[in-house]
N, C-alpha and C positions, 0 to 999 in steps of 0.2 A: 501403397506404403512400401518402403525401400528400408527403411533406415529404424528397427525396433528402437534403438534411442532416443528417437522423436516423436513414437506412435503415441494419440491420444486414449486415454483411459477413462471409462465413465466409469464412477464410483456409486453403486446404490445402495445403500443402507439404511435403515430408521432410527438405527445407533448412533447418537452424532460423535460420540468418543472413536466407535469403530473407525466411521466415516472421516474422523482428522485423521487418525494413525494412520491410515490406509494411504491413504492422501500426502502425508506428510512422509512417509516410506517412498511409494511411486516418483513423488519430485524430487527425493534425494536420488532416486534412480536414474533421473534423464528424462520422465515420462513427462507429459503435458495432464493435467486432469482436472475431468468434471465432477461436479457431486449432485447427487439428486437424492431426497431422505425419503422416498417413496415411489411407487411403481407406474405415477401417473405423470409424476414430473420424468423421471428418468424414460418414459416415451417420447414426451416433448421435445428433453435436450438431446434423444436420440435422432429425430427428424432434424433438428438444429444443427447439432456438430459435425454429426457421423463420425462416431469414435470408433477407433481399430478394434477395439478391445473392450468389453462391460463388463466389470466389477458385481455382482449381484447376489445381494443375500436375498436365503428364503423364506427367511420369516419376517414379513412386512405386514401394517393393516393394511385395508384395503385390496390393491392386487398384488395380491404372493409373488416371490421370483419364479416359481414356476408360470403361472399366470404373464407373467412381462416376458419370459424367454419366448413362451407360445406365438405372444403377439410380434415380437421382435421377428421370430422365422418368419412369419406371415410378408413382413415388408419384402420390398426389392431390395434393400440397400441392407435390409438384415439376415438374409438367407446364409452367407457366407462371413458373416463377423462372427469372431470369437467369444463364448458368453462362460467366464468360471462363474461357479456359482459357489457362494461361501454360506455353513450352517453349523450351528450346534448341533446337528442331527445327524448321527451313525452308523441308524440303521439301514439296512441295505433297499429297504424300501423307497428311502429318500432319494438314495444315489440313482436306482431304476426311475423314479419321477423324475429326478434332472434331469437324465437323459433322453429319456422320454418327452421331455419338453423343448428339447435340441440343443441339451449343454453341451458345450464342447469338452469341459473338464469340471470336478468337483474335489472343494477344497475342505476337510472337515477342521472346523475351530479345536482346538486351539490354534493362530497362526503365526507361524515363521516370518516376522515381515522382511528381513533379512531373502529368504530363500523365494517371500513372494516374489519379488523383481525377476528372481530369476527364471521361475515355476512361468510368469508373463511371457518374459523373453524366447523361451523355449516354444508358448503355445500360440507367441505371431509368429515365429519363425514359422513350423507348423501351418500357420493358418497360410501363408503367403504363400509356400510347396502346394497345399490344396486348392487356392485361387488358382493360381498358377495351372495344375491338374483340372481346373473345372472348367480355367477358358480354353487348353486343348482340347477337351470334350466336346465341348460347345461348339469349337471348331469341327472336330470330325462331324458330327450332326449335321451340322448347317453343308459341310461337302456330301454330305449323302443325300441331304433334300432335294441338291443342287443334281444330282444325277450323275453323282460320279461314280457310273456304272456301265464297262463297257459291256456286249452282248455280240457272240460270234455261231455262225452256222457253219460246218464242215459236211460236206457229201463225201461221205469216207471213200464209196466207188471210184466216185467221179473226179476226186481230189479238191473241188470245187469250195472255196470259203467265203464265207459273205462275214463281213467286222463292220458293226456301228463303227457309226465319226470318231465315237465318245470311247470307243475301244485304242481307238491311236493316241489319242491325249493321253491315255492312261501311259501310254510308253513314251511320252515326251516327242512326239517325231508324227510327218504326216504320211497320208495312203501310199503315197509313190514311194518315200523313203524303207518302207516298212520289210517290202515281198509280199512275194503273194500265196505261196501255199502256208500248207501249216505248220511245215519244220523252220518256217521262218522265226517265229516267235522265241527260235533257242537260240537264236543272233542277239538278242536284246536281254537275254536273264545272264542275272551276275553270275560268274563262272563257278563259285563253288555247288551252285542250286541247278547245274547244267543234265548234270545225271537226273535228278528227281526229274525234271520235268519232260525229259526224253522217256525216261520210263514211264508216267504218265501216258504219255501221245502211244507211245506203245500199244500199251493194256485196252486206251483209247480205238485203237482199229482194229480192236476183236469186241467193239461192243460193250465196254466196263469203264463204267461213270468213275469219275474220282472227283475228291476236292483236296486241293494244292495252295500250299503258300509256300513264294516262292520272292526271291530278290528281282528288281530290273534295271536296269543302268541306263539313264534317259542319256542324248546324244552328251550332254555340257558335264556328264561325267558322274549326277548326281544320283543315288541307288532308293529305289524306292520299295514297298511291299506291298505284292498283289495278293490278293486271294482267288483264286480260280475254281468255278466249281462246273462238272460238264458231266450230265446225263443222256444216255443214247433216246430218240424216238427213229420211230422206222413209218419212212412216208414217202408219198411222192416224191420226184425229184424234179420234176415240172415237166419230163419229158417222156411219162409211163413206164418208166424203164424201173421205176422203184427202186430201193437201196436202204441202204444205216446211214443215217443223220444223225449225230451229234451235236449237241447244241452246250451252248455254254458262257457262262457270264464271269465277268475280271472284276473285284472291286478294289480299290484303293485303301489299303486297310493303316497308311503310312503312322497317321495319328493314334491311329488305334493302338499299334504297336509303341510306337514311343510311349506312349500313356502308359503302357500296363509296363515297361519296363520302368517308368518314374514311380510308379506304384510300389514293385519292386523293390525300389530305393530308398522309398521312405519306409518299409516294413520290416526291410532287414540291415538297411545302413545306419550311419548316424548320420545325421542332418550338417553337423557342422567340419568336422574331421575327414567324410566321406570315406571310412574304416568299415567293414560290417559290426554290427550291434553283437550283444548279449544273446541274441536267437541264434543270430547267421553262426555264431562261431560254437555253436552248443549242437550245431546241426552237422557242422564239419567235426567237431570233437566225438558225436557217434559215429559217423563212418568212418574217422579213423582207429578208435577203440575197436569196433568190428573188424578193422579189416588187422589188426593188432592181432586178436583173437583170432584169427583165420589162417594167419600164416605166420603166426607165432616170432612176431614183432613188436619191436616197443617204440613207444610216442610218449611227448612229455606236453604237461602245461606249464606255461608261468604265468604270473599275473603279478605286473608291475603298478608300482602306485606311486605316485606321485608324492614327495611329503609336504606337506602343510600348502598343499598349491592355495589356499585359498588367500591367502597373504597377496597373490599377484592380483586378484580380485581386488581386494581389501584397498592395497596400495595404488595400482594402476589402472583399476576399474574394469570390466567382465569385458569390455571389447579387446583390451592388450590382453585379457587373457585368452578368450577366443583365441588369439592369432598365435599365442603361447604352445596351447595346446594341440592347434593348427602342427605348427613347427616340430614337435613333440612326435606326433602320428606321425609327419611324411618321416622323421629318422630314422621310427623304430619301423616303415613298411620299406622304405631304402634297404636297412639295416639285414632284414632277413627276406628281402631279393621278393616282395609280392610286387606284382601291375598291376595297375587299374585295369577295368574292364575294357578288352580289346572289341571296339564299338564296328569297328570294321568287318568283324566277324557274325556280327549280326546280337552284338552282346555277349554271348561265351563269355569264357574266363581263361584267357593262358596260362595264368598259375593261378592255382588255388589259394585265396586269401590265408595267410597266417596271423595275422594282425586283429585284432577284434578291439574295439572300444567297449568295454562291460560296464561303467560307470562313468561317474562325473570325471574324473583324475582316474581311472584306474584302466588298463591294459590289460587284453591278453592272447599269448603269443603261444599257438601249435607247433611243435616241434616233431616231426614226422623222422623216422628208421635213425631213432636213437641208439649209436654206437656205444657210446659209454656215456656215464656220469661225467665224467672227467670234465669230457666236450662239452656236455649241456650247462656245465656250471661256465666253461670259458665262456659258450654264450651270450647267458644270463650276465659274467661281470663285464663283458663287453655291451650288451643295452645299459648297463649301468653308464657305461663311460660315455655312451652316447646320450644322454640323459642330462649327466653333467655338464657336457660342453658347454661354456657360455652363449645365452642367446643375445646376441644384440638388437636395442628397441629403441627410437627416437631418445636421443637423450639419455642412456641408460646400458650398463650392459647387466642381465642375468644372470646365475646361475642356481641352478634346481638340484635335489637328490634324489633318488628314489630309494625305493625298497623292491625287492623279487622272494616272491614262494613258487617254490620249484616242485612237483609232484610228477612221479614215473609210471608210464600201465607198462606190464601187471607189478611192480614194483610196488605203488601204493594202495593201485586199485585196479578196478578191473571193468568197470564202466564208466562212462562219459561225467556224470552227473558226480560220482562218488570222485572222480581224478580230480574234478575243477577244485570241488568242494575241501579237496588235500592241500593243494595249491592254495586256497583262499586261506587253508588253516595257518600253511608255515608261513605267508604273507603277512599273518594277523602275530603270528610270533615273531618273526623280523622288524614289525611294528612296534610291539613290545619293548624289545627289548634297545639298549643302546649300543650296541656294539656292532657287529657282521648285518650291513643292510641286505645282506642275501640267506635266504633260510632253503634248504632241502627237507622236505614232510620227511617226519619221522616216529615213530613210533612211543616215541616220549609224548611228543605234542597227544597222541591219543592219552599218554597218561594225564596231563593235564586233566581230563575233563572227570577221572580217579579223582584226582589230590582236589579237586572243588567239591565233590561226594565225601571226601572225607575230614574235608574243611567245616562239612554242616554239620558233624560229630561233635568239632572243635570249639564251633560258636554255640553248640548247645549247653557243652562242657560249661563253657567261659561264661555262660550268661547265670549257668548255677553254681558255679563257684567264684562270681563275682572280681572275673577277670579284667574288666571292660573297668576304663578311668575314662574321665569327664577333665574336659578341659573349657576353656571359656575365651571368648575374643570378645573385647571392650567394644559399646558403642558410643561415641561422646558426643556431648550437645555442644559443640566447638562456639555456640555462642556465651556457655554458661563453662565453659572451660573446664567440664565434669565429665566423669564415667556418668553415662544415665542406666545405662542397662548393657545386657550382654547374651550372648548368643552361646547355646552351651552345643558343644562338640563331642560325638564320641568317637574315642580311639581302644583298637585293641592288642595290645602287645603281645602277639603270642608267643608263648612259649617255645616255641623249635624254630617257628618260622619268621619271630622278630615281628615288627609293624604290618599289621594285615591295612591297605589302603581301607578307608570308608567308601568309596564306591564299590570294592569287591563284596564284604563282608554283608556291608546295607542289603545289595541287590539278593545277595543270596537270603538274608534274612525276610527279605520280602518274598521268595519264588517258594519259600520252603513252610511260612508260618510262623518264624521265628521272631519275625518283627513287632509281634504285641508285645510278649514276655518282655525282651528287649526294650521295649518304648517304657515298660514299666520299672524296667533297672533303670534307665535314666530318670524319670521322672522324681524314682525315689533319691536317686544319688543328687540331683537339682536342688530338692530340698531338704539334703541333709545339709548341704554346701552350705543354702542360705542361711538354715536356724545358725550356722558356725560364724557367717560372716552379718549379723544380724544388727550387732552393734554398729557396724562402721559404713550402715546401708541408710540411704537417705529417704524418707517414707514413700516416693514415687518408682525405687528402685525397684527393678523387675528381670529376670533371666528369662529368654526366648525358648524354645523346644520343639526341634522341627519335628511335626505327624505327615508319615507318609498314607496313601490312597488307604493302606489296606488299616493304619492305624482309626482312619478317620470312618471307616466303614464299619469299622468292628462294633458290637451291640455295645461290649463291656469297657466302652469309651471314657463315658462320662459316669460310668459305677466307679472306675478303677480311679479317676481325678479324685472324686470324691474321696475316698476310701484314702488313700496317699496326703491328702492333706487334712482328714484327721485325725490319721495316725502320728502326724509329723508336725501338726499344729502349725503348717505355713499358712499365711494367709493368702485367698486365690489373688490377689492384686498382685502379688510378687510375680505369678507369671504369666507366660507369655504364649500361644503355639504358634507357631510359622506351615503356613500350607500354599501350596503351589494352587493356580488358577485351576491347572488342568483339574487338580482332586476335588477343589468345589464346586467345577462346572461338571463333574458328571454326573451327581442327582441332584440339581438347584433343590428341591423338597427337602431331599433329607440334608445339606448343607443350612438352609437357612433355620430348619427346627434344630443342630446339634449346634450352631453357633448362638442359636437364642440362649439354650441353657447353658454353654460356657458364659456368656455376661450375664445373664443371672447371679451364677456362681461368682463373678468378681474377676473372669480369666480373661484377659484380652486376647484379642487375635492378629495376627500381619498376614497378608498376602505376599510369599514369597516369590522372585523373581517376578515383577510387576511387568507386564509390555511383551513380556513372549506369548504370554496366552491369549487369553480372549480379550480380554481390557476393554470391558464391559462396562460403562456408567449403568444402565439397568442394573446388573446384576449386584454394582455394589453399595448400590442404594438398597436392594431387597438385604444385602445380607448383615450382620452384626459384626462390622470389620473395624477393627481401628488404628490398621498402620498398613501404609505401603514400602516396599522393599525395593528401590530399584536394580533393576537385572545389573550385575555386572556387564556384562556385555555392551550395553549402553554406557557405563561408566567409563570404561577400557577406552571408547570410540572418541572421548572428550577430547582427547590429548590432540588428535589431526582435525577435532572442528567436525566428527559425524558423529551423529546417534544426538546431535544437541535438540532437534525438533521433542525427540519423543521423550528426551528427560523433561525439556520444558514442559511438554502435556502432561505425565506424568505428578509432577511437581503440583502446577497449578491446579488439577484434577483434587489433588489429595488436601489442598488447602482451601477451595471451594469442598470439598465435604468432612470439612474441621478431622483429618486423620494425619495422624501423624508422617510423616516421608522418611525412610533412612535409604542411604546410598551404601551399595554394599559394594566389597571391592577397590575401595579407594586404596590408589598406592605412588600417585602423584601430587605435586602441590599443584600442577594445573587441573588437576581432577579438581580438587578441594575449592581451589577458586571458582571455580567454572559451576560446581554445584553454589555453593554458599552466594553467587552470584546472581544468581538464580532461586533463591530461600529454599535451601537444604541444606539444613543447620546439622542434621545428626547422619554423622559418618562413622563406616565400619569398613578396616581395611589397614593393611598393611602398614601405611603412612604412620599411623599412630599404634599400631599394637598388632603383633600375633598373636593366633590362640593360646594360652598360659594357663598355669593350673590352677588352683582355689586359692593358693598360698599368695602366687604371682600378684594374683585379681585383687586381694584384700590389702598387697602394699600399693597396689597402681589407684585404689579406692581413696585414700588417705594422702597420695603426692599431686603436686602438679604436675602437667605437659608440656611442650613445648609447640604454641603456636606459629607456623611460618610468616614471617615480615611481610609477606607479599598479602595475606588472605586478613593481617589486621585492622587496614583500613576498611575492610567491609564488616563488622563487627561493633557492636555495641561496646562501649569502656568497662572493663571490669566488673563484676559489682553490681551491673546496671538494670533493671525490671525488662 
């Protein structure tokens, strides 16, 4: 296999929903793929196809994925193929029996199928470097069986040398060409290795064994690498005169050495870029931190990032971006003057890598006998300008931005690990923020992680003095030309610091405990809204309420529902919760008993962001679900013609098990079409409404919409059942 865009994939799974998605992900990828819904067939179609690459979950009847990995190593043809293995299971026991069973990698569910492709691509790439590494092995083996070992005697007195045949091959050249004593052999070694092995032969005629690896230059120019190893005996010399013998054996070690340097390459380079990795360059940033400290010098890091590279993915697919990124590396290793590995040296390094590839998109560059700030920023704005250059691509010309976090020893820090980690910070605030894509660590950015300590003061404040408003985004059944339900949002305005986002606030409210109290100011604020807009609500009307992991874990779940509705006299059919897969896949038990007693109670449930997680038919057949959500993310992808496999599965999945479907995220009329096209009748998104407050909600309740000309021919008339 040459070409990862073409490699075949066997898919095995007993899920047959898993087993489409997967499937239907990999060929939007490029990938060719098999399926097999069990560990007995996917042996067969293993002997059948010979796929690059096996797909293998571990929870199957019959033979488990550990069980089929076992058997698979067992084969000829399966020793060396790549096997991930995909599970609900987390614990670290699991991941040791994968490996154990000779996984190459392990995936835990919930899955990315998006990053699957890529997660693949990465681990043939991967497998083909270790093919590759296993037939040089194989080679050097099979030259060693072969007796590629030459064997030489020296009569140190007498001068006298006796060399096997298989001694002169090793030097490219025959007996006659060779000489004949023993300081011949420094005629034939590459000239940098001339001294070692003069001193060698040296130490050699006072009786003192060594062993030596050493370069040789066969006649046609080509440099090979011996290893020589010679211990003295003292013996006859066939003529009773007795003396020091020395004896000694040459092996061809040529293979050997290239291997362990490809070895090398793969451990501390990157595979695609050929940059050193996130190790290689955390190993050059302690010795130069040390040698900073030693002679009381300064060195800087930056780490550049790329912004939104994934768009080049997205648009022109992960091979133009390969060659994007390709392009990207050679600038920035041009740029601050590193060489590749001077091969002719025997590997060394003439200059010391500054360049390091730390991530997918992300850079970063050592900057050694730092003069001033001044310079290091000209630097830094000059990788930028190289960054921006336009890249041109078939058909096309580029151009990219980045971002730089700039950090100084002992300026910010004072070791290796705490430097990067400055860098990575002011990166992350360069990120942030919209203006200067260039950041220097600074001592505010430490306050930063202050003003979040003292933000959980704030949100406790605001949660007891009933600071936090509700706001609501319509969802409409575009065939019944109605609001049906709606999606309630919390926002909080603070006081000093104006709009706190709801991913800041949320997250903290979740890391800190704050999130129950909080889920119960919504829940009550939800149903005060209703009892107020009660008149102008249709009896299937219903508001959403999203519960996060730690909501849905919590004892006083389904006390505090209770307790809320009848204090406040709503009826549970009015609502609604929204929970993401990941939260109900982590204790199926307790998800399927807390979702029994919400539909007891009259409370429906949606699976939020449907298709990133598990997207389970087992699971959601066990559990008491009655609406899917589809991920925006899918919705977004309508517009170019991708992501349409999985809404369709999605869709049809949700109509085979009578649950309702809503598309969240709509903000196109081809979105709108492309779902309603496909019977997903209830949209939530842009297109028809932002989130709006109670007041907004109750005139949008009471008016019509305006449907687009393009999406009415697929619709019912008016009116109509």
């Amino acid at each position: 296999m040459t070409d990862c865009e073409r490699a075949h994939i066997l898919v095995v799974d007993d899920d047959p929903l898993t087993r489409m998605m997967a499937t239907e992900a990999l060929r939007e990828g490029g990938f060719a793929v098999s399926e097999a819904e069990d560990g007995v067939q996917a042996l067969a179609l293993f002997d059948a196809a010979l796929p690059d690459l096996v797909l293998l979950d571990v929870m199957m009847p019959g033979l488990s994925g550990f069980d089929v990995c076992r058997r698979l190593r067992c084969l000829p043809a399966g020793r060396l193929v790549p096997v991930i293995m995909l599970t609900g299971l987390d614990d670290g026991e699991s991941v040791e029996r994968a490996f154990d069973a000779g996984a190459t990698d392990f995936i835990s569910k919930p899955i990315n199928w998006t990053l699957l492709r890529f997660r693949i691509r990465y681990v043939l790439r991967s497998a083909e470097a270790m093919q590759e590494l296993s037939r040089s092995q194989e080679s050097l083996s099979n030259a060693q069986r072969i007796a590629r070992l030459g064997s030489w005697e020296w009569g140190v007195k007498t001068g006298r040398v006796r060399r096997s045949a298989q001694f002169y091959r090793l030097f490219g050249c025959d007996r006659e060409d060779f000489g004949e004593d023993m300081d011949a052999v420094v005629e034939h070694v590459y000239g940098p290795d001339r001294s070692a092995v003069q001193a060698a032969l040296a130490s050699a005629r006072e009786g003192v064994g060594f062993q030596l690896t050493y370069r040789v230059v066969w006649p046609d120019g080509s440099v090979r690498t011996v290893q020589e190893t010679v211990e003295p005996a003292r013996r006859d010399d066939g003529r009773g005169a007795g003396g020091l013998v020395m004896e000694g054996s040459v092996q061809d070690i040529t293979e050997q050495v290239d291997a362990q340097r490809r070895i090398r390459q793969l451990a501390y380079f990157d595979h695609l870029t050929g940059l050193p990795n996130r190790e290689y360059f955390r190993e050059n940033l302690l010795g130069a931190t040390a040698r900073g400290l030693r002679y009381d010098s300064r060195c800087a890091v930056m780490v550049v990032d790329i912004d939104r590279f994934a768009r080049i993915n997205d648009s022109l697919g992960p091979e133009r971006g390969d060659q994007v990124l390709q392009l990207i590396a050679h600038r920035l290793r041009e740029n601050m003057g590193d060489r590749l590995p001077a091969e002719a040296a025997g590997g060394s390094y003439a200059t010391r890598f500054r360049v390091a590839r730390l991530a997918a998109d992300e850079f970063g560059v050592l900057v050694n006998d730092v003069n001033s700030v001044a310079d290091l920023l000209d630097t830094a704005e000059r990788l930028l300008q190289v960054v921006r250059a336009p890249i041109r691509v078939p058909g096309q010309e580029i151009t990219l931005s980045a971002r730089i976090g700039v950090a100084v020893m002992p300026d910010h820090a004072t070791d290796a690990d705490a430097l990067l980690k400055a860098a990575e910070t002011a990166l992350n605030h360069a990120k942030r923020g919209r203006g200067d894509p260039l950041a220097l660590f600074s001592e505010d950015m430490k306050v930063a992680a202050f003003l979040r300590f003292t933000l959980e003061g704030d949100l406790r404040r605001a949660i007891g003095e009933d600071e936090m408003r509700m706001c609501y985004q319509p969802i409409v059944d575009i065939r019944l030309r109605a609001v049906v339900k709606a999606e309630a949002l919390l926002r909080w305005p603070h006081a000093s610091r104006g709009a706190v986002p709801p991913p800041e606030f949320i997250s903290l409210a979740e890391e800190t405990g704050l999130i129950v109290p909080l889920t119960r100011c919504v829940l009550e604020k939800v149903c005060a809204d209703l009892i107020r807009l009660e008149h102008r609500l249709a009896p299937d009307f219903r508001i959403s309420i999203n519960l996060s992991g730690v909501n849905f874990m919590d004892a006083q779940l389904i006390p505090t529902v209770r307790e809320v509705l009848a204090l406040t006299g709503v009826a549970a059919s009015r609502l609604e919760f929204e929970l993401t897969e990941t939260v109900l896949m982590r204790d199926l038990d307790h998800a399927t008993a807390i979702l029994a007693q919400l539909r007891d109670m009259g409370v429906r449930v949606a699976v939020d962001d449907f298709g990133t997680g598990y997207s389970s038919l087992a699971y959601l057949r066990r559990l008491a679900v009655d609406a899917l959500k589809i991920d925006r993310s899918f919705v977004n992808e309508l517009d170019d013609g991708q992501g349409v496999a999985i809404v369709e599965a999605v869709i049809g999945l949700a109509h085979s098990l009578g649950l309702e479907v809503v598309a969240e995220g709509v903000e196109t009329v081809a979105q709108l079409e492309a779902l309603c096209r496909r019977g997903c009748h209830l949209i939530q998104g842009y297109l028809f409404a932002m989130p709006m407050s109670c007041e907004a909600l109750a005139d949008m309740l009471g008016s019509a919409f305006f449907i687009p000309e393009e999406v009415l021919p697929l619709l019912p008339p008016a009116g109509a059942d």
